[in-house]
VMD Tcl script that draws the C-alpha trace (Angstrom):
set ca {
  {-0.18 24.94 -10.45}
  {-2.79 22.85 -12.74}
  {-4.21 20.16 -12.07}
  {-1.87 17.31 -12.86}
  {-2.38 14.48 -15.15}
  {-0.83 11.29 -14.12}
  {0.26 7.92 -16.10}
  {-0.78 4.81 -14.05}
  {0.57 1.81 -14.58}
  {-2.20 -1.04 -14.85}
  {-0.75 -4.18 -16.32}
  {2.46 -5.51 -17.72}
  {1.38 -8.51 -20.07}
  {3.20 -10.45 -22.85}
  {-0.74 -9.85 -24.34}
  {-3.54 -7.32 -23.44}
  {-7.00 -7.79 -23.70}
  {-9.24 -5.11 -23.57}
  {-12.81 -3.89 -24.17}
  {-13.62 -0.61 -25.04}
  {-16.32 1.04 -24.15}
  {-17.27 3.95 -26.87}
  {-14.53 4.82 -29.62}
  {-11.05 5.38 -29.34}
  {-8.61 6.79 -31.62}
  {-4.75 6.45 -32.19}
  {-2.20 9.14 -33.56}
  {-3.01 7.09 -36.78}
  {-6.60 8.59 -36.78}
  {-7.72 4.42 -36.51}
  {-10.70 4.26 -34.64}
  {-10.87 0.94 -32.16}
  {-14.11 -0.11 -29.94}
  {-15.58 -3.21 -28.72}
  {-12.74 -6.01 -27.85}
  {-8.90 -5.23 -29.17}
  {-6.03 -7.50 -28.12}
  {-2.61 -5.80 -27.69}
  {0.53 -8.01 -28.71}
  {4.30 -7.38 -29.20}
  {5.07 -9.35 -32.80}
  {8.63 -8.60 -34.12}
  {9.74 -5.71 -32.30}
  {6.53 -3.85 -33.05}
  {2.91 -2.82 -31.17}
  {0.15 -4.28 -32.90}
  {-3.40 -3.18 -31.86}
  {-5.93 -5.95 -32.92}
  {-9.59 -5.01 -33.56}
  {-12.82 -6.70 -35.26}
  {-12.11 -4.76 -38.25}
  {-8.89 -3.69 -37.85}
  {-5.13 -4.63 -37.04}
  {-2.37 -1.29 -36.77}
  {1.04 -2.16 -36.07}
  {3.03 0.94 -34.16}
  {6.81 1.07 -34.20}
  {7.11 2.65 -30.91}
  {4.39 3.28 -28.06}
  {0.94 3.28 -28.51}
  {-1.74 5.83 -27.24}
  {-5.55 5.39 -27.64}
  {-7.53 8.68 -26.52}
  {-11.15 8.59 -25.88}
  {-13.15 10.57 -27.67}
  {-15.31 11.63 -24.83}
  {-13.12 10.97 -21.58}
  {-16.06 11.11 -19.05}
  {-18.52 9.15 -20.85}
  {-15.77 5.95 -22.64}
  {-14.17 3.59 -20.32}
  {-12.10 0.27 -20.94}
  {-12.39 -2.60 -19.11}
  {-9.53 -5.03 -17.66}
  {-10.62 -8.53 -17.83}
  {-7.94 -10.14 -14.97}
  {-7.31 -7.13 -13.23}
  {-4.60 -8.40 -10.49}
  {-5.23 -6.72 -6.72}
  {-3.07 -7.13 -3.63}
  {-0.13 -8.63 -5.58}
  {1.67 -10.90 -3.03}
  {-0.50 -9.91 -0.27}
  {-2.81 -12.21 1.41}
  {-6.03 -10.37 0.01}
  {-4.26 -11.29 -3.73}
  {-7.09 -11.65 -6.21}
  {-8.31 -11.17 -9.97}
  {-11.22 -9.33 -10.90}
  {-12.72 -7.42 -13.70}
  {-11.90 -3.49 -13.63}
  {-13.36 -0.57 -15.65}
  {-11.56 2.83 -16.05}
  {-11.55 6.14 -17.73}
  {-9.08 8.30 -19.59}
  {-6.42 7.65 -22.10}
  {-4.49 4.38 -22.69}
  {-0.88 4.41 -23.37}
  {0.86 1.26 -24.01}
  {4.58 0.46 -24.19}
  {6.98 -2.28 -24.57}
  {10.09 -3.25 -22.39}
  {11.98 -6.74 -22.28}
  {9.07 -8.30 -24.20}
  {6.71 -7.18 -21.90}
  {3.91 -4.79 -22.89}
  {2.86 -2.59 -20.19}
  {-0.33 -1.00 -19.93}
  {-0.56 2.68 -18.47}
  {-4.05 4.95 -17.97}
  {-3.49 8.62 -18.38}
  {-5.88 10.47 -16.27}
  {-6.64 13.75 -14.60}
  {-5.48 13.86 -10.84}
  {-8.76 14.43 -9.36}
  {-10.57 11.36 -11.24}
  {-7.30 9.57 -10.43}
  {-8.13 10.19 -6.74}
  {-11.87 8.99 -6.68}
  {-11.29 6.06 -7.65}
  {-8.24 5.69 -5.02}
  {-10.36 6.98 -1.85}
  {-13.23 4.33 -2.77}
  {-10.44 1.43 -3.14}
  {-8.05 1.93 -0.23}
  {-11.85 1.81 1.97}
  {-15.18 1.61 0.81}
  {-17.12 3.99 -0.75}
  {-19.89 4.13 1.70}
  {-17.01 5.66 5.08}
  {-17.67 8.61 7.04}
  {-17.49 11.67 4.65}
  {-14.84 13.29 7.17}
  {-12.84 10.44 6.59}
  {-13.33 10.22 2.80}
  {-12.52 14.16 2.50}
  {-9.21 13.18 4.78}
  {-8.32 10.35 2.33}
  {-8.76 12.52 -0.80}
  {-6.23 15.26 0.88}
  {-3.60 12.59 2.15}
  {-3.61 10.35 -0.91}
  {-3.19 13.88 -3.12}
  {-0.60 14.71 -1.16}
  {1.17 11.69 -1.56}
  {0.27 11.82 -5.63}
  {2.24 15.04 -6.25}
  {4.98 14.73 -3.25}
  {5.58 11.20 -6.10}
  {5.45 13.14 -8.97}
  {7.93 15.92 -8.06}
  {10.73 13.83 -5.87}
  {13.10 12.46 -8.80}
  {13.47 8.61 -9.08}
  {15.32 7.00 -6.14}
  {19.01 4.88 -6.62}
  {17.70 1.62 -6.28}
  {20.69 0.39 -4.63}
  {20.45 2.46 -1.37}
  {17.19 0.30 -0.90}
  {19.16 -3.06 -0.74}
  {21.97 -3.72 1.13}
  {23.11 -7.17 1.70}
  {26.21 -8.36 3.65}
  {27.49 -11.85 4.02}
  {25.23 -12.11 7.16}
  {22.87 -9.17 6.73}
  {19.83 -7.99 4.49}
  {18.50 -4.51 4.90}
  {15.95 -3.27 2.38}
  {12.86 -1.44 1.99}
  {10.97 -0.54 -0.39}
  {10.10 2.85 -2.14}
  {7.09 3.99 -4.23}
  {9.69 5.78 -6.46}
  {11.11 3.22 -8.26}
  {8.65 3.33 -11.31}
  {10.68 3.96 -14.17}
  {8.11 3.80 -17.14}
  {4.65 5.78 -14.98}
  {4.66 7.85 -12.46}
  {2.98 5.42 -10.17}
  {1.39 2.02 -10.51}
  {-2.06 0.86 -9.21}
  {-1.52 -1.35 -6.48}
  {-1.02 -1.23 -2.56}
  {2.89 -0.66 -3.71}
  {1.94 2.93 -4.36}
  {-1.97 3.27 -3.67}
  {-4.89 0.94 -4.55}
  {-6.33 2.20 -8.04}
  {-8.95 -0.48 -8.57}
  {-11.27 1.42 -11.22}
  {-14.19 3.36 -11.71}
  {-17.09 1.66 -10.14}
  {-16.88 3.00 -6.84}
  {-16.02 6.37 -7.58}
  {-19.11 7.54 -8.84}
  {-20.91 7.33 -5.10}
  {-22.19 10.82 -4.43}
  {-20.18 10.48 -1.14}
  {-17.00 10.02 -3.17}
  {-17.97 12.96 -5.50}
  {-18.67 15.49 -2.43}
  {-15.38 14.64 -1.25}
  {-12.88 14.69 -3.66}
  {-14.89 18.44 -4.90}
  {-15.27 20.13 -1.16}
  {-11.12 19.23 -1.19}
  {-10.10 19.74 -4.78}
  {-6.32 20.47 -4.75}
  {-5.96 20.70 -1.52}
  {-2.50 19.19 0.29}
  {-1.13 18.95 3.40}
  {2.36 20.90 3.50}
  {5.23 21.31 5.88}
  {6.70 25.02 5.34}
  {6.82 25.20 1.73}
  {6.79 21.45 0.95}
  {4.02 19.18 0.16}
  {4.02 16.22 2.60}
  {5.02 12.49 1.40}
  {1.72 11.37 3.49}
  {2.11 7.65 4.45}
  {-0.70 6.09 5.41}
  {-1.27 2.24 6.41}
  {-4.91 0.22 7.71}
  {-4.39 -0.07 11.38}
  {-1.48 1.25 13.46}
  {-2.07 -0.92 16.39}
  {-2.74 1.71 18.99}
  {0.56 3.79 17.80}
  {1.93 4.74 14.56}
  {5.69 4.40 13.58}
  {8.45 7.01 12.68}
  {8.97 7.25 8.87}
  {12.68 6.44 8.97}
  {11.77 2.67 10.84}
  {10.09 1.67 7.72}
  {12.07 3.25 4.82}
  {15.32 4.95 4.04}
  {16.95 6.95 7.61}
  {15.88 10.57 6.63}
  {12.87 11.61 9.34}
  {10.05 13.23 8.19}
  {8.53 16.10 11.16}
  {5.03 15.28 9.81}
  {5.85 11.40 10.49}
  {6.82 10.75 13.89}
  {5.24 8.26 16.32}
  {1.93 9.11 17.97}
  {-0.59 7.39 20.15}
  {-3.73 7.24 18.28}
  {-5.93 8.28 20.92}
  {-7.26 11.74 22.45}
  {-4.40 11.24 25.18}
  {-1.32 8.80 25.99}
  {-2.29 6.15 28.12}
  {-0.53 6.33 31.50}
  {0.47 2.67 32.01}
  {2.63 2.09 29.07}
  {6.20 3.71 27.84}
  {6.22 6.37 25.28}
  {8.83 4.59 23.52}
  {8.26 0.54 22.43}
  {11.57 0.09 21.17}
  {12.86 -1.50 24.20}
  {11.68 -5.45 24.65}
  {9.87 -5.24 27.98}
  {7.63 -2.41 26.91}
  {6.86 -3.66 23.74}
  {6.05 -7.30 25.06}
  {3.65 -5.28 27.51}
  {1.56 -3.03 24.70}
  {1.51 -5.77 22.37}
  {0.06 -8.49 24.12}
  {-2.48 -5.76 26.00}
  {-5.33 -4.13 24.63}
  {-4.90 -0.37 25.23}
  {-7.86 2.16 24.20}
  {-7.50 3.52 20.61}
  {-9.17 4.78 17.91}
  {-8.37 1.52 15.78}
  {-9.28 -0.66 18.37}
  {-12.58 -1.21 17.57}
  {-15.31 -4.13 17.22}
  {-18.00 -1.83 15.58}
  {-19.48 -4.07 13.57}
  {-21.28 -1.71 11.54}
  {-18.13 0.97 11.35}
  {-16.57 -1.86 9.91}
  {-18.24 -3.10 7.30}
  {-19.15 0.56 6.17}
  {-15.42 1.25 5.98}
  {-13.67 -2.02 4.53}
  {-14.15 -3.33 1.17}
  {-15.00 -6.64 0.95}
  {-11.64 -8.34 0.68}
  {-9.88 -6.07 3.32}
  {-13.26 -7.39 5.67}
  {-12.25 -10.91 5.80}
  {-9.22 -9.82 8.16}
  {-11.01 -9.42 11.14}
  {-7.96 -9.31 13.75}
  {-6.33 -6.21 12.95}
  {-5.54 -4.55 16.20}
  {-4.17 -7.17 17.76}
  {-3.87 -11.32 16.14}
  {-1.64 -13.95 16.46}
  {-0.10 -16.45 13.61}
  {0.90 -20.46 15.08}
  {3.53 -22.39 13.18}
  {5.14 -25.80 13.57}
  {8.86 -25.89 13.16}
  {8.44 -27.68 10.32}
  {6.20 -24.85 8.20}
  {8.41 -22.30 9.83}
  {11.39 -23.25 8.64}
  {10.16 -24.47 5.31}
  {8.20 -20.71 4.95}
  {11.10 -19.00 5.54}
  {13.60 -21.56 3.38}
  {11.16 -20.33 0.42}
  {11.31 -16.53 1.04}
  {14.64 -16.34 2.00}
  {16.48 -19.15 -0.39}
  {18.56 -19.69 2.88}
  {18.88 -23.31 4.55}
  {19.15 -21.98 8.45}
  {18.53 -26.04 9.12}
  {15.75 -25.92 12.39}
  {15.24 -23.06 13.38}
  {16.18 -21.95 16.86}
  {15.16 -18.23 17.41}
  {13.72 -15.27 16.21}
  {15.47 -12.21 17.47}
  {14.36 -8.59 17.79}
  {17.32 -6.67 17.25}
  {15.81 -3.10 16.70}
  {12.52 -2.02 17.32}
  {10.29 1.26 16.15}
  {8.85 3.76 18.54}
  {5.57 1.58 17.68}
  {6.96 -1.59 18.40}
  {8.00 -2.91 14.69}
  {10.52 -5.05 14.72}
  {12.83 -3.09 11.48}
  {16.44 -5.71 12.11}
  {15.42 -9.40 12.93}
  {17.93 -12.14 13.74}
  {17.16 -15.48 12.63}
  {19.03 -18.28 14.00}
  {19.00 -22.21 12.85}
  {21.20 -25.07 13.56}
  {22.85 -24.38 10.09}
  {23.39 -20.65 10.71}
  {21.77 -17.20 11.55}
  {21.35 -14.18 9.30}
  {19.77 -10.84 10.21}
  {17.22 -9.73 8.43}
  {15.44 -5.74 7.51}
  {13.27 -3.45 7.43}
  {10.00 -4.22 8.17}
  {8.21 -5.48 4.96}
  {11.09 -7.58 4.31}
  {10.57 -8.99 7.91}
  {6.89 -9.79 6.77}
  {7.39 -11.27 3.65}
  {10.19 -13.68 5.47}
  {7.90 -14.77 7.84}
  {4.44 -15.79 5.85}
  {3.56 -17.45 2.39}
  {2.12 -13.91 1.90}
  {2.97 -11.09 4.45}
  {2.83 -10.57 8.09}
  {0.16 -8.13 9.25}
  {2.98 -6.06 10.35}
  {6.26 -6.17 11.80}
  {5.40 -5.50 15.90}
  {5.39 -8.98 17.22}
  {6.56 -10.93 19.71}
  {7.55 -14.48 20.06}
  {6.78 -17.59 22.34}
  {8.56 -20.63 21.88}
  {6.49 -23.87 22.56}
  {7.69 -27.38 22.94}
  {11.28 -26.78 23.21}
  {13.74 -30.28 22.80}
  {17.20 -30.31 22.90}
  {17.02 -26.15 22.46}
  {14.83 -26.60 19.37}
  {11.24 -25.21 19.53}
  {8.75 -27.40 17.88}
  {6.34 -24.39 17.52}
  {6.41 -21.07 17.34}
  {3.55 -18.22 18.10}
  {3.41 -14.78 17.05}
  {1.14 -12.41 18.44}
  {1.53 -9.02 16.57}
  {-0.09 -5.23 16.68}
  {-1.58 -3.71 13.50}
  {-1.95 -3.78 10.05}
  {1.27 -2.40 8.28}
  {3.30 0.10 8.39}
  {2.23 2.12 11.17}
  {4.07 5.11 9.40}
  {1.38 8.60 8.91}
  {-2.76 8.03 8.57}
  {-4.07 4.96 10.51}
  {-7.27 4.24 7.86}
  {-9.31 2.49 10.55}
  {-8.70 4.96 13.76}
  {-9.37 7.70 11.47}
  {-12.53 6.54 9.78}
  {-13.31 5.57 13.86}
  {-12.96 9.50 14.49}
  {-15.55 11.06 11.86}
  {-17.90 8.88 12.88}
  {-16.64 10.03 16.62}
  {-17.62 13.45 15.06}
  {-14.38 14.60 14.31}
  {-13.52 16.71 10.60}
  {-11.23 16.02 8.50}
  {-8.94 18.88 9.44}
  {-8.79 17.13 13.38}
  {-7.90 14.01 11.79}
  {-5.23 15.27 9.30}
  {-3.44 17.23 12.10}
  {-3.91 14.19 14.69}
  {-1.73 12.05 12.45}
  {0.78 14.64 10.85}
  {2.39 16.55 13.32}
  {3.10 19.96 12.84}
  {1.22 19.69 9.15}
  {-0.63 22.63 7.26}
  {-3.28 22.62 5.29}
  {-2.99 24.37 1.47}
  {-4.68 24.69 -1.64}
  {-1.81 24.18 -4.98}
  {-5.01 24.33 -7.53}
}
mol new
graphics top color blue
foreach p $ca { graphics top sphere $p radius 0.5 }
foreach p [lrange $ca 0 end-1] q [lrange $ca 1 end] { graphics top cylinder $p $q radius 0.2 }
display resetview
C-alpha cells in the first residue's frame, strides 16, 4: 500500500485564527499568508486576509505551496482536554488545511502525510530527546494504531453507553470521529505540532521504521498504549468494548513474574497486596535523569506514577462526584470494587450514599467520577478514615499506574532501551504473539 495521508482534526471554533507561514492557495486560486481569521457568516466559510476576504459555500481547503518548507501556526492550541495536564499553548504544523462547518461550529482539520503525521506524535506522547530504541518502538506502535483507525469502519456509538436505572457502563473509542479520521489529542494520540519533530533522533526513527507495523496473522494490530502500567498491563476488553485482542492480554512488565504475588489481580486480596507494594518493574523507576529525558514537560510534573495516593474529605468527595455524575448519592458511604482487570483496574464500581447507590463503568468513566480531572487510573484501593455513625469523614485512595494499562507501557519501555534492549524486544514484550511487517 502507499503511504497514507491522514485528516487530523485540530480545532473546532465558532472563529479560527491563524498565521501562515509562506503562501497558501484555495481551489479559488486566492493566495492567503500572514494572519487570516476563519468565520462562519450566514451559512457560508469566509476566509479573512490583509488583502483579501473569500467566502466558500461549502468546505474550505488551503494547500501549501511548498508542504515541507510552509507551516501555520495555532495561537490557543488546547492539550490534555479534561485531563489534569489541560493547557493552551501556541502550535506550528505542516501540510494542508481543510476547514469545515457543522452545528455552527467550524472545525479545523490538517491533511498530512502519515510519516510527518507520526514525528510529530512520537516527540509529543514523550520527549524528543528518549532512548532511540524506544522512539523507533513508538513510531511502529503509534503507526500501527494510525492505519488499524483508518481501516476499522466507524463504531455504533450506542454500544459504548449503556445506562440502566442503577447502572452506567461506557467507554470510550478512538473511532467515533465522524468528520477526520482522528483528532489530535490524548483521545486518539497527542499531535502537538512540528517543533519537536525535527530532532535528528526523531528523524532516524521514524526513517530506520518507515511503514513498518506490528501485525497479528494478516491483520495490523490496534496497538494501545498508555504512560505507566503499574507493574502489569491490562487485557484490552477491561478497558473497552468485550472483544479480546491476542496481542493485548495482561503481562508483568518485567524480565520474569515475581513469585510473591497472584498472576491474576482481579480478586480483592491480591490486588490490595500488589497495589499497596512496590514490586520490581520496568516502570518503577526513580531515574531522575531517564525521566526527564523521556517526559515532556507537562507529563514531568506527575511525579507519582507507579504507585500515588489521592486524600479527600467527605465533603469534596461527595461534592466531586455530585458534579461528574449529576447524581445526589447524599454522604457518601462506600466505594465498591465490583470487577477488577487482570491488572488490578477497577472496570464496575459501586457507589453507595445515604440517598442511594449506583454502579458505575469502565475504567475512564471510573476516573473521571472520581477527580475534578481524572484519576491516574482505575487500580485503587480504598481506606475509610474517621468513620461516625457508618459515614466516613475521609476517604484515601492509593492507586497503581498511569492509565489504561492496556498494550505499550511508555515509561517501562523507554526504561528498557536504555536497559539496552531494541525496539523489536520491546514490541514483542508488550504484544504477545505480535509480528513485525513492512505495508510500505
Amino acid at each position: 500500500m502507499p503511504e497514507p495521508k491522514i485528516e487530523v482534526g485540530l480545532v473546532t471554533e465558532r472563529k479560527i485564527d491563524l498565521l501562515l507561514i509562506g503562501d497558501y492557495k484555495s481551489g479559488k486560486s486566492d493566495t492567503f499568508t500572514g494572519n487570516i481569521s476563519i468565520e462562519f457568516v450566514n451559512g457560508r466559510i469566509e476566509v479573512i486576509g490583509k488583502k483579501n476576504r473569500v467566502p466558500f459555500l461549502k468546505n474550505v481547503e488551503l494547500v501549501p505551496d511548498d508542504e515541507f518548507a510552509n507551516s501555520f501556526i495555532v495561537e490557543n492550541f488546547e492539550l490534555g482536554k479534561d485531563f489534569h495536564w489541560q493547557q493552551k499553548k501556541r502550535a506550528r504544523f505542516r501540510g494542508r488545511i481543510k476547514i469545515i462547518a457543522k452545528e455552527n461550529n467550524l472545525i479545523l482539520i490538517n491533511v498530512i502525510r502519515a510519516e510527518e503525521y507520526l514525528r510529530s506524535v512520537i516527540s509529543s506522547e514523550m520527549s524528543a530527546r528518549s532512548p532511540i530504541e524506544f522512539l523507533k518502538a513508538h513510531a511502529i506502535i503509534s503507526r500501527s494504531w494510525l492505519i488499524s483507525q483508518m481501516i476499522t469502519p466507524v463504531k455504533d456509538k450506542s454500544i459504548s453507553n449503556i445506562r440502566t436505572e442503577n447502572e452506567l457502563v461506557k467507554w470510550y473509542d478512538n473511532r467515533e470521529h465522524e468528520d477526520f479520521d482522528i483528532c489530535a489529542d490524548d483521545h486518539c494520540q497527542r499531535y502537538h505540532g512540528i517543533p519537536n519533530a525535527s530532532f535528528d533522533r526523531v528523524n532516524r526513527a521514524i526513517e530506520e521504521t518507515e511503514g513498518i507495523v506490528l501485525i497479528d496473522g494478516e491483520n495490523i494490530c490496534d496497538a494501545r498504549y498508555s504512560k505507566c502500567c503499574g507493574g502489569r498491563s491490562e487485557a484490552y476488553e477491561t478497558v473497552w468494548d468485550n472483544n479480546p485482542k491476542p496481542y493485548l492480554k495482561p503481562i508483568y512488565d518485567y524480565k520474569y513474574s515475581p513469585d510473591d504475588f497472584e498472576d491474576d489481580l482481579s480478586n480483592e486480596i491480591a490486588a490490595r497486596k500488589w497495589i499497596t507494594a512496590n514490586p520490581v518493574s520496568f516502570c518503577n523507576t526513580h531515574d531522575e535523569e531517564l525521566l526527564t529525558d523521556i517526559l515532556v514537560d507537562f507529563d514531568y510534573e506527575t511525579i507519582d506514577f507507579f504507585r500515588w495516593n489521592v486524600h479527600y474529605t467527605q465533603d469534596q468527595l461527595k461534592e466531586i462526584i455530585w458534579v461528574k455524575s449529576g447524581i445526589d448519592f447524599g454522604e457518601i458511604i462506600d466505594l465498591k470494587p465490583l470487577e477488577r482487570g487482570s491488572s488490578g483496574r477497577i472496570t464496575r464500581l459501586e457507589i453507595t450514599g445515604t440517598e442511594r447507590s449506583f454502579i458505575v463503568g469502565k475504567e475512564l468513566e471510573i476516573r473521571k467520577w472520581l477527580s475534578k480531572s481524572h484519576l491516574l487510573s482505575s487500580a485503587f484501593v480504598v481506606n475509610k478514615r474517621k468513620v461516625k455513625n457508618n459515614i466516613p469523614q475521609e476517604f484515601e485512595l492509593l492507586g497503581a499506574g498511569w492509565g489504561h494499562g492496556v498494550g505499550l507501557c511508555q515509561i517501562g519501555a523507554a526504561a528498557m532501551a536504555k536497559q539496552g534492549y531494541y525496539f523489536d524486544e520491546i514490541l514483542l514484550h508488550y504484544y504477545t504473539g505480535a509480528n513485525l511487517k513492512k505495508i510500505y
